[in-house]
C-alpha positions, 0 to 999 in steps of 0.5 A, a space after each residue: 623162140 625156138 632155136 631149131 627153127 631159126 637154124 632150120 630156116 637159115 639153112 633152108 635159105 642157104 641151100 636155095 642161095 647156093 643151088 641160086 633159086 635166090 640171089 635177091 637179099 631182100 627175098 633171101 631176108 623175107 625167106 629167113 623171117 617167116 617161120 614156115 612151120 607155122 604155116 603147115 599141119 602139126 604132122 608136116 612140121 618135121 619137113 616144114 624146113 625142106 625145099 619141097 610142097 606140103 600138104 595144107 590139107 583139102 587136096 591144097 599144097 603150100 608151094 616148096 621153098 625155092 619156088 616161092 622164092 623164084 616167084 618172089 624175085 620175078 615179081 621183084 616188088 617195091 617197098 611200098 607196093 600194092 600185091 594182089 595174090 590168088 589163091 592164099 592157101 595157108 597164106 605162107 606166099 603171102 607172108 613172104 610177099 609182105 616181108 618184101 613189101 613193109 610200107 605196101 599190101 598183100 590183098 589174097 583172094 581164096 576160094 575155100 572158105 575153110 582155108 581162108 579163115 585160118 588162113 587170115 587168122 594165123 597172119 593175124 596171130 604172126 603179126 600181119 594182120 595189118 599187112 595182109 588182107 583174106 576175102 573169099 572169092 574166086 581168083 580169076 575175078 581179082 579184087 577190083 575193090 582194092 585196084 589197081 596193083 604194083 603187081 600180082 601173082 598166082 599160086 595156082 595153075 591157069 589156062 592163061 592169066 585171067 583178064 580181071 587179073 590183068 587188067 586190075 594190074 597197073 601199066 609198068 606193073 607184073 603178073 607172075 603165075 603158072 600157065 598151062 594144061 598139060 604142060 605148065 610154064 612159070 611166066 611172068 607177065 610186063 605190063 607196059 601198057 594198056 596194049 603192050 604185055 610183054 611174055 617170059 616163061 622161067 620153066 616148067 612147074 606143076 602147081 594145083 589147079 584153080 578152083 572155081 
């Protein structure tokens, strides 16, 4: 095990718990676990440790550090609970969302198929495997096989939250994602009922947009 990663990855999630992009132990745990240079281009491993998104390749970036730890806290999962997630890319999001959940599961929907096999092949190669689950598709049609979700999230920009997405998500559960054209807000969404969504928006970010 390489020494220089574990001390990277520790710094990295001191940093984010100091500038307080995380204050969840559970998150700050699931940040020190995944080892981030597993999950990005040999040329980009050097910066895999910096709070900033890298290049994954086929114009897809994997999100910085803090974001997804911001992410992680807002959709505050259960330990046993069912996540949906559009939009695996290289599947780091996913990895961290499966620390938080050990006794639940990760079902990611990507639209390349490219970035979806490797991405479901390096899970397996890291040990979760049985953990998260990669089909092909399109995001905004969720994975109605597998609803209803604890909760779910999008790693890229849309108008607004899909309806499939929304309605796969189980009353009481979340729905995080960046919302918005030219301008996008990370919102989250409280689904209280099957009428009631409640709206919090956690400030302005700049995601890819979804494909499709």
């Amino acid at each position: 095990m390489n020494t220089t990663h574990i001390e990277a990855r520790e710094a990295m999630v001191e940093r984010l718990r100091r500038r307080g992009y995380v204050d969840d132990d559970r998150v700050a745990e699931a940040l020190r676990s995944v080892p981030r240079h597993e999950f990005v281009p040999e040329g980009q491993r050097s910066n895999a440790y910096a709070d900033r998104p890298l290049s994954i390749g086929s114009d897809q970036t994997v999100s910085a550090p803090h974001m997804v730890g911001m992410m992680t806290e807002l959709l505050d999962p259960a330990l046993d609970d069912r996540v949906l997630e559009v939009g695996t890319g290289c599947g780091y999001h996913a990895a961290v969302t499966a620390e938080t959940v050990p006794e639940g599961h990760v079902y990611s929907v990507e639209y390349d198929d490219d970035l979806a096999a490797e991405a479901q092949a390096r899970l397996a190669r890291l040990g979760y495997g049985d953990r998260v689950s990669v089909r092909v598709g399109d995001g905004r049609e969720g994975w109605d096989a597998h609803a209803p979700f604890d909760g779910a999230y999008l790693t890229c920009a849309v108008p607004s939250v899909p309806d499939a997405v929304l309605n796969q998500v189980a009353v009481g559960g979340r729905i995080v994602a960046p919302v918005g054209e030219t301008h996008q807000e990370l919102v989250r969404l409280e689904k209280h009922d099957a009428e009631t969504v409640e709206r919090s928006e956690h400030g302005g970010v700049r995601f890819v947009r979804i494909r499709g």
